[in-house]
C-alpha positions in Angstrom: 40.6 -22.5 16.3 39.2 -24.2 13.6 36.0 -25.2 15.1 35.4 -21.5 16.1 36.1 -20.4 12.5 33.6 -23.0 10.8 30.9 -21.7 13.9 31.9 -17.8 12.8 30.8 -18.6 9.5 27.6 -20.5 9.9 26.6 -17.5 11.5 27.5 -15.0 8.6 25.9 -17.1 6.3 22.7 -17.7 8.6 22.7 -13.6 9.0 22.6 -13.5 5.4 19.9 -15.6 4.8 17.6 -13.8 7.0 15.1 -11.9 5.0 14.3 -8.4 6.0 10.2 -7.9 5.8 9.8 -3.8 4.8 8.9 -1.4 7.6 5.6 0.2 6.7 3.9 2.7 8.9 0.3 1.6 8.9 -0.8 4.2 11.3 0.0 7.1 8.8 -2.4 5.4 6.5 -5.0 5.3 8.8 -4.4 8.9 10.3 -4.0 9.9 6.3 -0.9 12.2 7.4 3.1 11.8 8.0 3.9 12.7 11.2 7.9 13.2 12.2 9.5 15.1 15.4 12.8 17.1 14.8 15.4 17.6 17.3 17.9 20.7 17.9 19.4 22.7 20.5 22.7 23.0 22.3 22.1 21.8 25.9 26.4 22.1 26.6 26.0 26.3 26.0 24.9 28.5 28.5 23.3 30.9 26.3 21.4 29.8 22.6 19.7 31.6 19.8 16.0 30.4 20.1 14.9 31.6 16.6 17.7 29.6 15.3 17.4 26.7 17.5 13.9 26.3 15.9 14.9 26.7 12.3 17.5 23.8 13.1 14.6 21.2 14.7 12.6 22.2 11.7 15.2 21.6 9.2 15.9 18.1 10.8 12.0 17.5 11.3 12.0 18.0 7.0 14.6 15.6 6.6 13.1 12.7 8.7 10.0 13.2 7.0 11.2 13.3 3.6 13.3 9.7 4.3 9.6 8.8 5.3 8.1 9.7 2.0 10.8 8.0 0.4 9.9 4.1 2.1 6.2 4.8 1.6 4.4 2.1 -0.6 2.6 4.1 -4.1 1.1 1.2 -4.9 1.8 -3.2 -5.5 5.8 -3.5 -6.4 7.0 0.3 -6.3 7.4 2.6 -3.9 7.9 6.5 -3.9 11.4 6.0 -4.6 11.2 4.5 -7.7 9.1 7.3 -8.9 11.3 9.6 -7.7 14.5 8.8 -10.3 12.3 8.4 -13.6 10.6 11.4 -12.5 13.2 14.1 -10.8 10.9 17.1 -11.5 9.0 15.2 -8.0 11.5 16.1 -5.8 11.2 19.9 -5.9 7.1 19.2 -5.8 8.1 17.2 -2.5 10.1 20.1 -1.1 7.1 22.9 -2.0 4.7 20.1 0.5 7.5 19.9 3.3 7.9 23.7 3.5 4.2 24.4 3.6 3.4 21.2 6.0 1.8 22.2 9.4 4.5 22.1 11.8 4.5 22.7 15.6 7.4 23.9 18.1 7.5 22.5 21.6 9.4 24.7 24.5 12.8 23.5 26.1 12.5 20.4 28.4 15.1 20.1 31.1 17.7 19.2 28.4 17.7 22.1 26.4 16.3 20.5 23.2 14.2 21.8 20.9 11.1 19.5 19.4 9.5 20.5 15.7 6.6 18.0 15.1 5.7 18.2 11.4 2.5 17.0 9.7 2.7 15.9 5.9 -0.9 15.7 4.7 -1.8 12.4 2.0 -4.8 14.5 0.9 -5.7 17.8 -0.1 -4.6 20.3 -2.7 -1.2 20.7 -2.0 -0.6 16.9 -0.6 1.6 14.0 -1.2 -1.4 12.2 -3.4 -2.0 15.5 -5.8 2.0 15.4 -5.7 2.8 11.8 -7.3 -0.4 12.1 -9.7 0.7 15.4 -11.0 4.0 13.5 -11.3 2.4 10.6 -13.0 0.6 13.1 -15.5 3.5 15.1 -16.3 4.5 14.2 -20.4 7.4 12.0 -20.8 8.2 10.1 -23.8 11.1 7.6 -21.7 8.7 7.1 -18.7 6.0 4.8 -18.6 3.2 5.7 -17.7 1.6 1.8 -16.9 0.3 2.9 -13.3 -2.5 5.1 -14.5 -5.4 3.4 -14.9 -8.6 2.7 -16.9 -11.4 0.8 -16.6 -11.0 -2.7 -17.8 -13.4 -4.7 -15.9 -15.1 -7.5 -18.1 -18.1 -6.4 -16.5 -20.9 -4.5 -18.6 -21.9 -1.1 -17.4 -24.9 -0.8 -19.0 -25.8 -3.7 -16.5 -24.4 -2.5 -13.6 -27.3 -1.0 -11.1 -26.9 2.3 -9.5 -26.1 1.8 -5.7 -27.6 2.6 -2.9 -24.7 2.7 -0.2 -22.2 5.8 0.4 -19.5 3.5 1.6 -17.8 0.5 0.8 -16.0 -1.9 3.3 -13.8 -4.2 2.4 -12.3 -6.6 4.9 -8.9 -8.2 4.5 -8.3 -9.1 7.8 -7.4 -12.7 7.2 -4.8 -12.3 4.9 -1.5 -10.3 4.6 -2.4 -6.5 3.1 0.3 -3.7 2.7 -1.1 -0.3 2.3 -0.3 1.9 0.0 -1.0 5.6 -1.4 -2.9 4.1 -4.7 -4.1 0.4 -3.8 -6.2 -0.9 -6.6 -9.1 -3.5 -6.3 -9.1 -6.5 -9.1 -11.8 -9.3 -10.0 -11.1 -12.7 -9.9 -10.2 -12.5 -13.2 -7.4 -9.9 -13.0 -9.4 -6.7 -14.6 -9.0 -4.2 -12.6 -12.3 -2.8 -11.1 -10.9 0.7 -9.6 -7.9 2.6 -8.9 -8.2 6.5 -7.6 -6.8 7.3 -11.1 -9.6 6.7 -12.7 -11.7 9.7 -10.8 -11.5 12.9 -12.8 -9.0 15.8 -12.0 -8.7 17.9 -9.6 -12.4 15.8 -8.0 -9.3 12.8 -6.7 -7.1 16.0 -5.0 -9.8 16.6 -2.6 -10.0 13.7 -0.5 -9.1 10.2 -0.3 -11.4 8.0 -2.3 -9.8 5.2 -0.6 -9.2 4.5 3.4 -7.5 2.3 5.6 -8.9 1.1 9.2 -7.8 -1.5 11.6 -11.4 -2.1 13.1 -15.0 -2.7 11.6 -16.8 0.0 13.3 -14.3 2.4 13.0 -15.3 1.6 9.0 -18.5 2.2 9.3 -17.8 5.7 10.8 -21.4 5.3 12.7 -23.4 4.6 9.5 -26.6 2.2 9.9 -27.1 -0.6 7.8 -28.0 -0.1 4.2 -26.3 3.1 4.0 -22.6 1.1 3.3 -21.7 -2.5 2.2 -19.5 -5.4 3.6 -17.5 -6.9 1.3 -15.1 -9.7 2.4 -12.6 -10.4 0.1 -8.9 -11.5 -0.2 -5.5 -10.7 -1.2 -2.9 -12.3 -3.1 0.1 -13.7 -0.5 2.7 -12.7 -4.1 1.2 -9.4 -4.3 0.2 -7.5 -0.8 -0.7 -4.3 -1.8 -3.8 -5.6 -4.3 -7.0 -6.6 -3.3 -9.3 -9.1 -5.1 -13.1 -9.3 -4.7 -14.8 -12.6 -5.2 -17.1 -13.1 -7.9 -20.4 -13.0 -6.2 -19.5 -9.3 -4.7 -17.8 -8.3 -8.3 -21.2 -6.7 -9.5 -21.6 -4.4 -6.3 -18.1 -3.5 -6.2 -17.9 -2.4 -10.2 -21.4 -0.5 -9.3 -19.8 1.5 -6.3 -16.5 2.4 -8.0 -18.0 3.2 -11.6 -20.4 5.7 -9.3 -17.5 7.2 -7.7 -15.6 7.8 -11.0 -19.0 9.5 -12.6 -20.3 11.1 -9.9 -17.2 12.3 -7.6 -19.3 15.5 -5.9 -21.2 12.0 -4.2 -19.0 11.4 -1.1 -18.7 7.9 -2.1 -15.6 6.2 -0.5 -14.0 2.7 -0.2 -12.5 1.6 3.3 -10.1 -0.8 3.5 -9.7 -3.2 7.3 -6.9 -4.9 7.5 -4.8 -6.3 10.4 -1.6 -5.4 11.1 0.0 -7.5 13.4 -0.9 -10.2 10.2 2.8 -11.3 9.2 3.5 -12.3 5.6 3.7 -16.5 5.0 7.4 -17.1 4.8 9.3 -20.1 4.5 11.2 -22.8 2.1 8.5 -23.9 -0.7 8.0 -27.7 -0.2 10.2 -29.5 -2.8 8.4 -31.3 -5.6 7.9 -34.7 -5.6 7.9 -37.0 -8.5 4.5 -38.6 -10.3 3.8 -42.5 -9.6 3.3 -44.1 -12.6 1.1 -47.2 -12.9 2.8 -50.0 -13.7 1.6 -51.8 -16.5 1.1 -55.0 -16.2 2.5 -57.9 -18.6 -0.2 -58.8 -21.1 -1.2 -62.2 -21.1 0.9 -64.7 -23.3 -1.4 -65.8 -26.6 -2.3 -69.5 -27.0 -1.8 -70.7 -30.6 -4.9 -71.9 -32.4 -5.3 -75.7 -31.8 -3.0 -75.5 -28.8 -3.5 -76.9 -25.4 -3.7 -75.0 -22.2 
């Protein structure tokens, strides 16, 4: 019995150990929309109220997507929850943009179920992005408001020259990249070079100024060379959801974005390839090993004057 016990518990600790990586739906970041299927209907009954068989796959469509909303990333190290309990006035914005999402009924399969497939836009006027920035706006002397940015690139603008591209593509590919509603792009230096904050209301409610693709030429979106820029750059492995452009690109970059924050009636957007099937670098961090120090070696013994060797 007692070897069974000792096994029981190596696996309960082992189980415990295990670190759970966050689920994140990449495809509703590249599709720019939250898509959820309810269920409903009473397959046991011989005879069912349609009408009310359709409110109730709607009703449980709602509530899938708004557990969805919940998990999404906003941005590096918070997600919509957290917005959600300093902010509660958000919640009744999120219920206005679940009861006007497009939603689409399905007849009765063989079953007798019911399917509501629901559509929760990231973009547009009434939209889960014009949602968290009017929630990020909203005056509140106990809530920090640390998220909205400004520019603070230590690059000059006066320098900066006017660009010639309509899109910039930046390629993570290599490294580990969460998306999220608002990611921001950084120098080497950690000033922060653009965040869709920074483009002037209600211009940012419009569209996404920033996209998310899985493939280069899906990027490009069929543009010819000269009319956007590649941009390789890398991403922190402590911080998944920031990007940071390498020096030599920093100038082109800072050119684009301060475009698209003065000129937002340009078409000017940022798209973002990533991979991912790319798994985060887990793992024990190697244990520190101790400096060598010289030895220092005994100094020579001095021979009195008039001595012999």
């Amino acid at each position: 019995m007692r070897p069974a016990f000792i096994i029981t518990l190596l696996f309960v600790f082992s189980a415990c150990l295990v670190r759970a990586e966050p689920v994140i739906d990449h495809k509703s970041f590249v599709d720019q929309k939250l898509t959820v299927v309810g269920l409903a209907g009473t397959p046991w009954e011989a005879e069912t109220s349609f009408d009310e068989e359709r409110s109730r796959a709607w009703m449980d469509a709602m509530h899938h997507a708004y557990e969805n909303i919940l998990a999404l990333p906003l941005m590096q190290g918070k997600l919509v929850r957290h917005v959600l309990q300093t902010n509660p006035a958000l919640k009744d914005r999120l219920g206005l943009i679940l009861l006007s999402a497009e939603k689409s009924f399905y007849q009765a399969d063989n079953t007798g179920l019911i399917r509501c497939r629901l559509e929760v836009p990231f973009s547009g006027k009434l939209s889960l992005r014009s949602a968290l920035y009017l929630a990020a706006m909203r005056p509140q002397s106990q809530q920090p408001v640390s998220f909205l940015a400004s520019w603070s690139a230590g690059i000059s603008k006066e320098k900066l020259p006017v660009p010639q591209c309509k899109r910039l593509v930046v390629d993570v590919r290599n490294y580990y990249f969460e998306p999220s509603i608002f990611p921001r792009l950084f120098d080497t230096n950690g000033a922060l070079l653009f965040q869709e904050a920074m483009i002037p209301q209600p211009e940012r409610f419009s569209r996404p100024a920033i996209k998310f693709a899985v493939d280069v030429v899906a990027a490009r979106g069929g543009l010819e060379e000269g009319v956007y820029e590649y941009v390789p750059a890398h991403v922190n492995e402590l911080s998944g959801s920031d990007v940071t452009v390498p020096d030599a690109d920093a100038g082109t970059v800072a050119a684009f974005c301060l475009q698209m924050i003065n000129h937002p009636d340009r078409e000017l957007d940022i798209v973002i390839v990533f991979d991912p099937e790319k798994k985060r670098i887990t793992g024990k961090m190697p244990a520190a090993k101790p400096e060598k120090k010289e030895k220092e070696g005994k100094p020579a013994a001095k021979i009195p004057d008039g001595g012999k060797k």
